[in-house]
Backbone and ligand atoms as CSV (ligand in chain L), in Angstrom:
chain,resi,resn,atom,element,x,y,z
A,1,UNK,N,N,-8.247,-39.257,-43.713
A,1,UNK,CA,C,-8.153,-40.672,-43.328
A,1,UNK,C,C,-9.147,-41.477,-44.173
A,2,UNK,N,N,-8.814,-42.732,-44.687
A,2,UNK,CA,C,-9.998,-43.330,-45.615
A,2,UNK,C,C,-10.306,-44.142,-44.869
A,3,UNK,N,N,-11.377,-45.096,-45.498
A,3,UNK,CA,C,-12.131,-45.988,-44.398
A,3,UNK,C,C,-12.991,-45.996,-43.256
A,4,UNK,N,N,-13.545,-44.499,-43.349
A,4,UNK,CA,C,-13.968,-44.116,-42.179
A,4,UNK,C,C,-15.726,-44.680,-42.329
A,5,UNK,N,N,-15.795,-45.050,-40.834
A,5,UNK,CA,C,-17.429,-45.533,-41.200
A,5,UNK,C,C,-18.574,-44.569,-41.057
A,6,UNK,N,N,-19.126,-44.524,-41.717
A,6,UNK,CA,C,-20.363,-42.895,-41.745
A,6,UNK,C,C,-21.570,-43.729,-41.559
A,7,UNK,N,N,-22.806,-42.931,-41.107
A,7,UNK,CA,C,-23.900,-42.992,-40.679
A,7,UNK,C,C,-24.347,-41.735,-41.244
A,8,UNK,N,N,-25.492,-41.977,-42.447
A,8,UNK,CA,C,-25.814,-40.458,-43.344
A,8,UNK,C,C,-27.446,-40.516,-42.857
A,9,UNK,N,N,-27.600,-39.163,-42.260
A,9,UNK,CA,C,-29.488,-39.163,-42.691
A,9,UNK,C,C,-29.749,-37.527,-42.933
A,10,UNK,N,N,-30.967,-37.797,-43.637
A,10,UNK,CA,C,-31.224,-36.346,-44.231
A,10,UNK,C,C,-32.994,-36.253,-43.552
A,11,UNK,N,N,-33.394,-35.046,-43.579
A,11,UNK,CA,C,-35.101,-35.049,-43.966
A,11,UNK,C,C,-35.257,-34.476,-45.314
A,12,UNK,N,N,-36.733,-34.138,-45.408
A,12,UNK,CA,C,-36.666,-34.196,-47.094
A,12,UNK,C,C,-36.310,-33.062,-47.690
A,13,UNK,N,N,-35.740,-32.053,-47.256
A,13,UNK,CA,C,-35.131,-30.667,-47.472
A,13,UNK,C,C,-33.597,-31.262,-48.129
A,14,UNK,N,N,-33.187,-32.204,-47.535
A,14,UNK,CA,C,-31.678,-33.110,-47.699
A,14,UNK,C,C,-31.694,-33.971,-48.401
A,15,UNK,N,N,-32.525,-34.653,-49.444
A,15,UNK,CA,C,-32.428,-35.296,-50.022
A,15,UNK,C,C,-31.725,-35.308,-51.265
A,16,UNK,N,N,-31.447,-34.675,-51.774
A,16,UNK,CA,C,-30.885,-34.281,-53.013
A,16,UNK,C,C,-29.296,-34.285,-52.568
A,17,UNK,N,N,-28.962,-33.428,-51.663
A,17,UNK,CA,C,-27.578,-33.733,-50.889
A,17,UNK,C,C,-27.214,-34.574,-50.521
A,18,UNK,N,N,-27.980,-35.320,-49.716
A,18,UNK,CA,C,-27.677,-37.170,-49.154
A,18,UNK,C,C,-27.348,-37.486,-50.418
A,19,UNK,N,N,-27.991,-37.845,-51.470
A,19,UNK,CA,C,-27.790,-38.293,-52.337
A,19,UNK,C,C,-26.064,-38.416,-52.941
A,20,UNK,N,N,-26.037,-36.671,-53.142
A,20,UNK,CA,C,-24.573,-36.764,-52.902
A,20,UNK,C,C,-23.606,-37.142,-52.632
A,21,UNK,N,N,-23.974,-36.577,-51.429
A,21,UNK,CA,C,-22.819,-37.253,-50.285
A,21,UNK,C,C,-22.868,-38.408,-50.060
A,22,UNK,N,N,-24.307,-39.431,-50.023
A,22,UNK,CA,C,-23.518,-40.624,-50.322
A,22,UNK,C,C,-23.040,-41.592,-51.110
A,23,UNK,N,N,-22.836,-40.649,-52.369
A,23,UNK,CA,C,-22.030,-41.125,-53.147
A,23,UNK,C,C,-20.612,-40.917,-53.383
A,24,UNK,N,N,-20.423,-39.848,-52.549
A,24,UNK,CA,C,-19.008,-39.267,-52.294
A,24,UNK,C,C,-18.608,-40.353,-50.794
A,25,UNK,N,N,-19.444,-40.960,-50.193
A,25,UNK,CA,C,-19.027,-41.647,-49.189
A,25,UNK,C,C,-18.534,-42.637,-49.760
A,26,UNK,N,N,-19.403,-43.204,-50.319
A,26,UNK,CA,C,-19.051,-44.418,-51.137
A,26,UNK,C,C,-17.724,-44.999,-51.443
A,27,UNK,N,N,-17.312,-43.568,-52.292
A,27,UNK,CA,C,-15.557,-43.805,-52.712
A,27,UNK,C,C,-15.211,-43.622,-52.225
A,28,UNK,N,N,-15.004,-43.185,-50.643
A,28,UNK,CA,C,-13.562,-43.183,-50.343
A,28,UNK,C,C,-13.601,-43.750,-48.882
A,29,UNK,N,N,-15.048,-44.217,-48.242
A,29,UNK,CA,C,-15.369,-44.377,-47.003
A,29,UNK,C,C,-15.854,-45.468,-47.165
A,30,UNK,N,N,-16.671,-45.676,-45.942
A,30,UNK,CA,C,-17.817,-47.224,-45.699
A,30,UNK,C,C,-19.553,-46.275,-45.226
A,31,UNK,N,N,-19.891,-46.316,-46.246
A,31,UNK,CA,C,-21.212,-45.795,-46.077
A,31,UNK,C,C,-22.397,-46.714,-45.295
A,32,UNK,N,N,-22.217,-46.737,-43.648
A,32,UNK,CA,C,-22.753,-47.514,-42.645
A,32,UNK,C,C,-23.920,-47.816,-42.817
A,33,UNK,N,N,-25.046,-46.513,-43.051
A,33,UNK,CA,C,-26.045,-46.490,-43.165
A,33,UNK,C,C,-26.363,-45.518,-43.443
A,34,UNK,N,N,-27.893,-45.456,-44.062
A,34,UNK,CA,C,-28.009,-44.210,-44.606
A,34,UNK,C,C,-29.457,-44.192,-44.413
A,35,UNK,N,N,-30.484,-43.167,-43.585
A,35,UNK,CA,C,-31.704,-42.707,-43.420
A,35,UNK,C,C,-32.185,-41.354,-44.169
A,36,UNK,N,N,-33.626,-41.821,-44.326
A,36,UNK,CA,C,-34.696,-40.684,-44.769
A,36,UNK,C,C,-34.934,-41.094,-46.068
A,37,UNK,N,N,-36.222,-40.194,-45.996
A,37,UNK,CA,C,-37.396,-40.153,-47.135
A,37,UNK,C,C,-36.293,-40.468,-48.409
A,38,UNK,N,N,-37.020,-40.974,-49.545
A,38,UNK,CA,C,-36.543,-40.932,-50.861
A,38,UNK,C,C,-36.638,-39.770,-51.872
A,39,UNK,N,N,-38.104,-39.137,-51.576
A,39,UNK,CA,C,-38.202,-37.684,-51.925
A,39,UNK,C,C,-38.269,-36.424,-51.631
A,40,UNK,N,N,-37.856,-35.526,-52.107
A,40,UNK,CA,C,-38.896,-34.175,-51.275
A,40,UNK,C,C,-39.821,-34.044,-51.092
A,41,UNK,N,N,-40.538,-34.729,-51.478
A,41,UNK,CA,C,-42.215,-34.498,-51.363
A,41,UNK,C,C,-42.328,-35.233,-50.347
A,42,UNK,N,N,-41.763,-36.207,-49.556
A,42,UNK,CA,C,-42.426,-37.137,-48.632
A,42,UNK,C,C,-41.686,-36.153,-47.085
A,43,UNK,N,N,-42.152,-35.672,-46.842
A,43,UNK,CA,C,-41.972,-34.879,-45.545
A,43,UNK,C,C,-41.701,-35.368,-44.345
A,44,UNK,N,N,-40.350,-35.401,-43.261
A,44,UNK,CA,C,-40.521,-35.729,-42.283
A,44,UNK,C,C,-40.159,-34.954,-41.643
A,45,UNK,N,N,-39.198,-35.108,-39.970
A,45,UNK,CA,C,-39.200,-34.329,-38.919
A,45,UNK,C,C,-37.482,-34.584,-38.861
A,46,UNK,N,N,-36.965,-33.574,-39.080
A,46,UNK,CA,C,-35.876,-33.697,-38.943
A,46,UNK,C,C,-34.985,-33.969,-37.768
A,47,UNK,N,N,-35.823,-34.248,-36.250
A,47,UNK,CA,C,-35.034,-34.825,-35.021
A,47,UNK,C,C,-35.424,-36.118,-35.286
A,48,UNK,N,N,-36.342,-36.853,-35.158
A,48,UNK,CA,C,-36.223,-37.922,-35.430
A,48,UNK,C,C,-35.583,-38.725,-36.297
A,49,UNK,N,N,-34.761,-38.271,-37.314
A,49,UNK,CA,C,-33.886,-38.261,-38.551
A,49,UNK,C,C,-32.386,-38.362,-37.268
A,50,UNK,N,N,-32.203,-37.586,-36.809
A,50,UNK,CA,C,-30.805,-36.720,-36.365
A,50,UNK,C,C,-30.852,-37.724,-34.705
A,51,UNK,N,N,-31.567,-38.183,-34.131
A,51,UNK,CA,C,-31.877,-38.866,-32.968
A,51,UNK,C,C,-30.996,-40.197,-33.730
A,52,UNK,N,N,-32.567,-40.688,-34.502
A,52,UNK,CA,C,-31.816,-42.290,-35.076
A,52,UNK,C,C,-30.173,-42.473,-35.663
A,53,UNK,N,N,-29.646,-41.693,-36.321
A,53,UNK,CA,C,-28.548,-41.281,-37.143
A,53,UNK,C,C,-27.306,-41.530,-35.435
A,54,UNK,N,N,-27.542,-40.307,-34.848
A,54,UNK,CA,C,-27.055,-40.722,-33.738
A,54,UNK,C,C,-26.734,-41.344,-32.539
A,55,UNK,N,N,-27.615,-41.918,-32.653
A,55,UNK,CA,C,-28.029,-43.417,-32.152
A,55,UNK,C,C,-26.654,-44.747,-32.573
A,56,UNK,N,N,-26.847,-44.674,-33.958
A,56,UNK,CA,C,-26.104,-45.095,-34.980
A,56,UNK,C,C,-24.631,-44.848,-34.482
A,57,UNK,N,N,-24.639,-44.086,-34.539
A,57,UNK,CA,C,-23.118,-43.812,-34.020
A,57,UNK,C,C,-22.209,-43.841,-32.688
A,58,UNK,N,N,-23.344,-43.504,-31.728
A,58,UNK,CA,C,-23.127,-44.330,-30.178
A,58,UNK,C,C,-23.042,-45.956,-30.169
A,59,UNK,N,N,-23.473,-46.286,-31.136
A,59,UNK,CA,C,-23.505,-47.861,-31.269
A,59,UNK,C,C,-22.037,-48.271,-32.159
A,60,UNK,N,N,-21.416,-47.627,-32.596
A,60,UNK,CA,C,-20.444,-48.014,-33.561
A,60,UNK,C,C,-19.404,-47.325,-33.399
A,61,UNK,N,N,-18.572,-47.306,-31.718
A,61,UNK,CA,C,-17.437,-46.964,-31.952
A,61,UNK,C,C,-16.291,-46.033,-33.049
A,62,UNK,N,N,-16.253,-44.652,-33.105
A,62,UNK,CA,C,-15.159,-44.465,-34.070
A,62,UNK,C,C,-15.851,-44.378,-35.370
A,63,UNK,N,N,-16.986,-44.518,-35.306
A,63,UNK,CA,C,-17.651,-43.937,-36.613
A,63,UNK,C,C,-18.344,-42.488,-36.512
A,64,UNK,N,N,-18.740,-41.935,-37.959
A,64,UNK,CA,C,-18.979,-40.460,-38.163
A,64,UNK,C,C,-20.806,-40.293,-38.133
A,65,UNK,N,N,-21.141,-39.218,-38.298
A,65,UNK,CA,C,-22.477,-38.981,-38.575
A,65,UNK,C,C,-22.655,-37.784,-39.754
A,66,UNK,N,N,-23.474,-38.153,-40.716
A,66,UNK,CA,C,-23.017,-36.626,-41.418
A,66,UNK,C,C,-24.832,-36.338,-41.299
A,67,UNK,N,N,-25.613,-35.286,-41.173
A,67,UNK,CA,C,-26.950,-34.958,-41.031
A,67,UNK,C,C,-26.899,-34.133,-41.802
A,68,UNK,N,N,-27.987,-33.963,-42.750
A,68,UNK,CA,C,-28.462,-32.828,-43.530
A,68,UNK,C,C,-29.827,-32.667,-43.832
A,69,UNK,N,N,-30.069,-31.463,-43.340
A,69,UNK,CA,C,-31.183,-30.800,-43.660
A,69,UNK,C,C,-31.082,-29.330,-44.167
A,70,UNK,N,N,-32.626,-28.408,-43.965
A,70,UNK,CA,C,-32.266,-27.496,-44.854
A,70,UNK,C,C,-31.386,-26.409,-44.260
A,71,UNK,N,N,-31.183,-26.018,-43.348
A,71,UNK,CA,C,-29.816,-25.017,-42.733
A,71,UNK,C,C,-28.788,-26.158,-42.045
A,72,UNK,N,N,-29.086,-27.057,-41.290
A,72,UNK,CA,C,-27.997,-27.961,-40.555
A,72,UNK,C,C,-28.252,-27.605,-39.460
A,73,UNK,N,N,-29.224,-26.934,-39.510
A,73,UNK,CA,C,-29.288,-26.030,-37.450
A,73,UNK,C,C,-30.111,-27.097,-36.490
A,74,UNK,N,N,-30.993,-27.627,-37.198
A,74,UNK,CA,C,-32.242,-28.084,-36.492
A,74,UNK,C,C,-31.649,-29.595,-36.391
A,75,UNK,N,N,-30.827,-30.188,-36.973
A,75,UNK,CA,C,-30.117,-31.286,-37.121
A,75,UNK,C,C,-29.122,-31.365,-36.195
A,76,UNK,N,N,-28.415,-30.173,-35.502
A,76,UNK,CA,C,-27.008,-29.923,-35.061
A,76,UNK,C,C,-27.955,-29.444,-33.565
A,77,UNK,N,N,-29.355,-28.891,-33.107
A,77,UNK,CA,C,-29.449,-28.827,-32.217
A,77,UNK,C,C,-30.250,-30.057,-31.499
A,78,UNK,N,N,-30.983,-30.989,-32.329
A,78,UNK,CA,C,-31.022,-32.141,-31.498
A,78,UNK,C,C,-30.195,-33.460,-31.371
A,79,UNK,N,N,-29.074,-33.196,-32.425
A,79,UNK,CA,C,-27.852,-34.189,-31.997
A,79,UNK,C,C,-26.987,-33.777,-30.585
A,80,UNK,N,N,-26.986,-32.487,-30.445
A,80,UNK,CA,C,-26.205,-32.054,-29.318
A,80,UNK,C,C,-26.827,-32.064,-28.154
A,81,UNK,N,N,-28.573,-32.245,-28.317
A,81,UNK,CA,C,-28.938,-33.227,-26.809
A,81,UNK,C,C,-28.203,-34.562,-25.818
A,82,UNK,N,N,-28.117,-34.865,-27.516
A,82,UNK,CA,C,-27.862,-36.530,-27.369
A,82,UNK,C,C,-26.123,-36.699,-26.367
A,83,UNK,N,N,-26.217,-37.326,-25.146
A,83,UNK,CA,C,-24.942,-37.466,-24.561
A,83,UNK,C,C,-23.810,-37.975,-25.151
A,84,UNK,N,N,-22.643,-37.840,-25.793
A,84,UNK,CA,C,-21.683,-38.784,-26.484
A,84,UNK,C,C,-21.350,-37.927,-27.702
A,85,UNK,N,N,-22.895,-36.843,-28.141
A,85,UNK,CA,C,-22.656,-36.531,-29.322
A,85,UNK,C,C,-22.201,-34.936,-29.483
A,86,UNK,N,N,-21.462,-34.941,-30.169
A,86,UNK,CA,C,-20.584,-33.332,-30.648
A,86,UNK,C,C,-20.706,-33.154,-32.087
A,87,UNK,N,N,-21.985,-32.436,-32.287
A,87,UNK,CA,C,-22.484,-31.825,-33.824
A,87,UNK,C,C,-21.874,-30.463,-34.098
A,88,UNK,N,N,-21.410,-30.169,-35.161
A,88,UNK,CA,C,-21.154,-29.534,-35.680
A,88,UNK,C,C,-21.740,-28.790,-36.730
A,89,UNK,N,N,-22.206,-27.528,-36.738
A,89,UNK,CA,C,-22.273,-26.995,-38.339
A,89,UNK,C,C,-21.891,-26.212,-38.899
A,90,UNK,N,N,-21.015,-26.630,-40.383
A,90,UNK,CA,C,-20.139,-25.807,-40.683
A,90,UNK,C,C,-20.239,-24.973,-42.258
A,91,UNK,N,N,-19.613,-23.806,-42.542
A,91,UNK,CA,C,-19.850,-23.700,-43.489
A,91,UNK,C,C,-18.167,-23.139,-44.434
A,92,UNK,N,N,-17.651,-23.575,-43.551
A,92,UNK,CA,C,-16.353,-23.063,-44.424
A,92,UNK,C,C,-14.899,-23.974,-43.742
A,93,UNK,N,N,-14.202,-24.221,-44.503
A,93,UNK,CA,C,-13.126,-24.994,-44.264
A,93,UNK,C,C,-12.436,-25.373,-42.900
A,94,UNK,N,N,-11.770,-23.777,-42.536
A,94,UNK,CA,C,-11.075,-23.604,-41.334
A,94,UNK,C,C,-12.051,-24.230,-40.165
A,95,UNK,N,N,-13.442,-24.119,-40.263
A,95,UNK,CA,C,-14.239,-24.476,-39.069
A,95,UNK,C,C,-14.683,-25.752,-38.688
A,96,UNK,N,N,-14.887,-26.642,-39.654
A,96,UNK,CA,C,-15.186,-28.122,-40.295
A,96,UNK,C,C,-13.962,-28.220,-39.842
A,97,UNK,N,N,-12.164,-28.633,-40.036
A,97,UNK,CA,C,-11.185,-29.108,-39.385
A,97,UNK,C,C,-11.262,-28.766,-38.114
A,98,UNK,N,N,-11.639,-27.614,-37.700
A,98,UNK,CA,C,-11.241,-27.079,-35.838
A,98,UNK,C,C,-12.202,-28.033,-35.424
A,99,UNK,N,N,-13.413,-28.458,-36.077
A,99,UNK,CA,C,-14.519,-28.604,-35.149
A,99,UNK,C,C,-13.790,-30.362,-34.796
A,100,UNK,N,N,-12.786,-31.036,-35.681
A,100,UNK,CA,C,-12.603,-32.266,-36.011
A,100,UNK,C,C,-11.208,-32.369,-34.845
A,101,UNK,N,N,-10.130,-31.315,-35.135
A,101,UNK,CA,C,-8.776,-31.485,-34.440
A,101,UNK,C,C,-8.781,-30.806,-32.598
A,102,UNK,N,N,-10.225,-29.597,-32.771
A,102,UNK,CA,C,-10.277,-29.747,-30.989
A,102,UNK,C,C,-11.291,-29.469,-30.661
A,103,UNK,N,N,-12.355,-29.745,-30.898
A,103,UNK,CA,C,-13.760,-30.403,-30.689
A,103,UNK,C,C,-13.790,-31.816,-30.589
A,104,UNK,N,N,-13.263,-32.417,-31.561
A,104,UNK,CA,C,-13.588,-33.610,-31.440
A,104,UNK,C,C,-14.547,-34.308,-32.061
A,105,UNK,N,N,-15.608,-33.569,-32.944
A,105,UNK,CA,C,-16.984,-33.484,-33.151
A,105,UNK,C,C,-16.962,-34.741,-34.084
A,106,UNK,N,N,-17.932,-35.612,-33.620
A,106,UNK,CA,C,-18.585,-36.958,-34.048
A,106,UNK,C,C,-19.963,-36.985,-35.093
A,107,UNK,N,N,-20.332,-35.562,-35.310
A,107,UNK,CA,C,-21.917,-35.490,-36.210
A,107,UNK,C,C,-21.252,-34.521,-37.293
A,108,UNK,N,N,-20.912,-33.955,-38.667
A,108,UNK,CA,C,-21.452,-32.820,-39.379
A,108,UNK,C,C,-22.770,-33.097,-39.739
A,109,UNK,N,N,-22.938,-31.397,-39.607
A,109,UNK,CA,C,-24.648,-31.040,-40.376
A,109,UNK,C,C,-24.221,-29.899,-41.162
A,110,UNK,N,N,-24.589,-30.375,-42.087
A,110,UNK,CA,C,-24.386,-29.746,-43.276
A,110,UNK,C,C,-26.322,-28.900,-43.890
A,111,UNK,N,N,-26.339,-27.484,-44.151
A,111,UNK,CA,C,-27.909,-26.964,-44.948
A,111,UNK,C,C,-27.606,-27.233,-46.237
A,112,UNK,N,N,-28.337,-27.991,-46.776
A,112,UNK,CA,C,-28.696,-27.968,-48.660
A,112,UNK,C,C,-29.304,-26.856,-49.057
A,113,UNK,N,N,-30.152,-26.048,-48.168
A,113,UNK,CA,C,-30.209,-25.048,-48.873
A,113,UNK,C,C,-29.026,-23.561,-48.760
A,114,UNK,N,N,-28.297,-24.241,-47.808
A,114,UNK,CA,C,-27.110,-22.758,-47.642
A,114,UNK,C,C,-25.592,-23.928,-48.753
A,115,UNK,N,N,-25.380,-24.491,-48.589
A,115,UNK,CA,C,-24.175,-24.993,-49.178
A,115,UNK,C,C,-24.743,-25.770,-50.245
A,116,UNK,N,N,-23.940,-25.397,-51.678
A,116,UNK,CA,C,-24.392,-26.518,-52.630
A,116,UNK,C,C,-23.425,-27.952,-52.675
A,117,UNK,N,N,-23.518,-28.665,-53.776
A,117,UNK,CA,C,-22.846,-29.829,-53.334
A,117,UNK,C,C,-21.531,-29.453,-53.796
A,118,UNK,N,N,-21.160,-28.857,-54.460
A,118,UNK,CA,C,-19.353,-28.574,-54.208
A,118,UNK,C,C,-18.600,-28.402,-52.832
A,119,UNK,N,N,-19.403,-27.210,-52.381
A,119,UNK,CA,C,-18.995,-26.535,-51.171
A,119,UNK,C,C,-19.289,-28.104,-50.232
A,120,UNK,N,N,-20.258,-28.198,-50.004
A,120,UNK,CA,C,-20.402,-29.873,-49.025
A,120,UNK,C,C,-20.037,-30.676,-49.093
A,121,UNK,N,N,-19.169,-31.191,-50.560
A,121,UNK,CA,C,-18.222,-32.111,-50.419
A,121,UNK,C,C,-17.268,-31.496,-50.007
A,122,UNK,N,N,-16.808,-30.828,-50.071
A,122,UNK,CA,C,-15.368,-30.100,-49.275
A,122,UNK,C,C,-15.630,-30.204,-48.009
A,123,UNK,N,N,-16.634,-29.615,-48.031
A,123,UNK,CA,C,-16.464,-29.742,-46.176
A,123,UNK,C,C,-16.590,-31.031,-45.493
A,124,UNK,N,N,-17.161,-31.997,-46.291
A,124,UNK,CA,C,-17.155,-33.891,-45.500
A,124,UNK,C,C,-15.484,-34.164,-45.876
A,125,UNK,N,N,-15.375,-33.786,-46.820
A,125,UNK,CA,C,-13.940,-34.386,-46.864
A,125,UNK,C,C,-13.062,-33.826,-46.091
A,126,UNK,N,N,-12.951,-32.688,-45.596
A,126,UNK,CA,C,-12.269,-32.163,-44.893
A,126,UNK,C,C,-12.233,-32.881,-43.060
A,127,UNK,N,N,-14.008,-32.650,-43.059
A,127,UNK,CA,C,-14.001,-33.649,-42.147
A,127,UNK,C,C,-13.536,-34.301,-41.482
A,128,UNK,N,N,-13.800,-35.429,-42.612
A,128,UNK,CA,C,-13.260,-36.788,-42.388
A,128,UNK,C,C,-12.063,-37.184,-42.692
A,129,UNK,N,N,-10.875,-36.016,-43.090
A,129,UNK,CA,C,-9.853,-35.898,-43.027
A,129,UNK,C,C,-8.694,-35.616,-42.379
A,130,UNK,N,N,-9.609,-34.850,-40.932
A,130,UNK,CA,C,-9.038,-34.297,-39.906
A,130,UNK,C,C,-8.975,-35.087,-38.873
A,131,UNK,N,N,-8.031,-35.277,-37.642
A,131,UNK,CA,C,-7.850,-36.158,-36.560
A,131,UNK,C,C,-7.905,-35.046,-35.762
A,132,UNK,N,N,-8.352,-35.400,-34.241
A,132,UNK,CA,C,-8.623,-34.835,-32.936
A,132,UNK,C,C,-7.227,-34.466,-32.617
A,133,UNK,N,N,-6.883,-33.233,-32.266
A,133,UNK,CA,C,-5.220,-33.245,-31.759
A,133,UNK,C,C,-4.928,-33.801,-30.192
A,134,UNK,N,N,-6.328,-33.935,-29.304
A,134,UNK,CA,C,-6.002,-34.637,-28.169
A,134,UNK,C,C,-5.130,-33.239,-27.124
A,135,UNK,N,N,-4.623,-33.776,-26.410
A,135,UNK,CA,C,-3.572,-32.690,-25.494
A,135,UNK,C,C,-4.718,-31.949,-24.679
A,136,UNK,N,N,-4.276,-30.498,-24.757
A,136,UNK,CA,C,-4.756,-29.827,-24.088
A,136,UNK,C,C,-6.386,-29.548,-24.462
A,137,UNK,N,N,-6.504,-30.279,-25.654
A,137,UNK,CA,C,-8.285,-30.036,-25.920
A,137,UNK,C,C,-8.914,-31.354,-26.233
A,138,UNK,N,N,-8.555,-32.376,-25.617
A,138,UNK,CA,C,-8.949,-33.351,-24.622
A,138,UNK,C,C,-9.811,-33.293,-23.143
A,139,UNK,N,N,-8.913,-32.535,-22.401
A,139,UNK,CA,C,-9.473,-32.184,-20.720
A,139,UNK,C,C,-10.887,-31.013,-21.548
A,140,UNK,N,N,-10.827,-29.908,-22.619
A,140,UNK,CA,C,-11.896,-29.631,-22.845
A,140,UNK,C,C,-12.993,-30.419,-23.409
A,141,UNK,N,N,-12.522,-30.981,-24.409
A,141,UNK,CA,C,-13.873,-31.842,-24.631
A,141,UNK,C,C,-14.510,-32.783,-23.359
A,142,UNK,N,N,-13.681,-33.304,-22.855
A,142,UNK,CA,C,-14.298,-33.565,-21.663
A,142,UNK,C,C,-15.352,-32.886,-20.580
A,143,UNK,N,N,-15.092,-31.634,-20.620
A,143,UNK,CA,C,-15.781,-30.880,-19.862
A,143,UNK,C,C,-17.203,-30.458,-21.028
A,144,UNK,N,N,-16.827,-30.347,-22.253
A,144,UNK,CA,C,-18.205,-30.302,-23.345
A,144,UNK,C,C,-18.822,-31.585,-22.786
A,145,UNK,N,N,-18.398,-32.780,-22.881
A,145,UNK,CA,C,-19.390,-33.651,-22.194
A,145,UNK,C,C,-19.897,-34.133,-21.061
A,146,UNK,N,N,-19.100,-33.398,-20.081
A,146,UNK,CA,C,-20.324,-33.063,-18.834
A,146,UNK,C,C,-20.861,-32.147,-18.765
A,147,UNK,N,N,-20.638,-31.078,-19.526
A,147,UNK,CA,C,-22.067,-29.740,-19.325
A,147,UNK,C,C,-23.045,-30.323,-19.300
A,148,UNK,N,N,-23.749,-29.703,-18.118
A,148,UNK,CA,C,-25.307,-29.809,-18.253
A,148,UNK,C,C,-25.243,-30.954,-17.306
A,149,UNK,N,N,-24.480,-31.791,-16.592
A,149,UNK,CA,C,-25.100,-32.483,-15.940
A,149,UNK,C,C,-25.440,-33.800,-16.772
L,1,LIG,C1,C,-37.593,-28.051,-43.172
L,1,LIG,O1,O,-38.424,-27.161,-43.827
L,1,LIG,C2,C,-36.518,-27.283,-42.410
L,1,LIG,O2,O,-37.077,-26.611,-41.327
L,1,LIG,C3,C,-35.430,-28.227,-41.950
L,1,LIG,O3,O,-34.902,-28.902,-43.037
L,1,LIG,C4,C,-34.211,-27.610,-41.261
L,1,LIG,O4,O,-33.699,-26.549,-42.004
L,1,LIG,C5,C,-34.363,-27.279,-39.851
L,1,LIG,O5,O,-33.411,-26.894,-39.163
């Protein structure tokens, strides 16, 4: 689907990838916003990165989140605090669409140091290529967002 609105943040493990990717957003999307350091050397905390980012996206209806840091783990486990939000991290095709057609998932987190930027543009595009199939994994995602109370 083109036109899709993204919300990109990295910490400084991700910088080199953000970079990337948002230039791959660029063409074919609406690159919403985009957080974190400018270098590797300038060090931050990658929830506070993955908090604000998602934030971003509770605020904007129908828009994406893409997070990267250095595995995608630490990015993908404090977005999935966040109520509303369904992070994903993926590292291969088939899983990036499932996570999109019955998950539902509103965040990728993508590791710069496990995927290079070939492999990670494939997988945003894939992404953001995939629609929720709805139906019977609807009533589940629903129940993903009341776990826990
Ligand atoms: C930073 O060194 C690293 O811990 C972080 O980028 C990420 O991989 C955490 O999940």
């Amino acid at each position: 689907m083109a036109d899709m609105r993204v919300h990109l943040g990295s910490d400084h493990a991700g910088v080199e990838l953000r970079r990337v990717l948002a230039e791959s957003i660029r063409a074919d999307h609406e690159l919403s916003s985009e957080i974190g350091p400018d270098r590797p050397e300038d060090s931050v905390d990658y929830p506070d990165v993955a908090t604000l980012v998602c934030e971003r996206v509770l605020a904007d209806p129908g828009s994406f989140g893409v997070l990267v840091c250095g595995t995608g783990q630490g990015m993908a486990m404090t977005a999935n605090k966040i109520a509303g939000i369904r992070a994903a991290v993926v590292l291969d095709g088939y899983s990036t669409r499932m996570a999109r057609e019955h998950n539902d998932a509103n965040v990728l987190c993508l590791g710069a140091r496990v995927a290079g930027p070939g492999l990670a543009n494939l997988l945003l595009s894939t992404f953001l290529a995939a629609e929720f199939a709805g139906g019977r994994h609807a009533r589940r995602v629903a129940k993903i967002d009341a776990a826990g109370g």
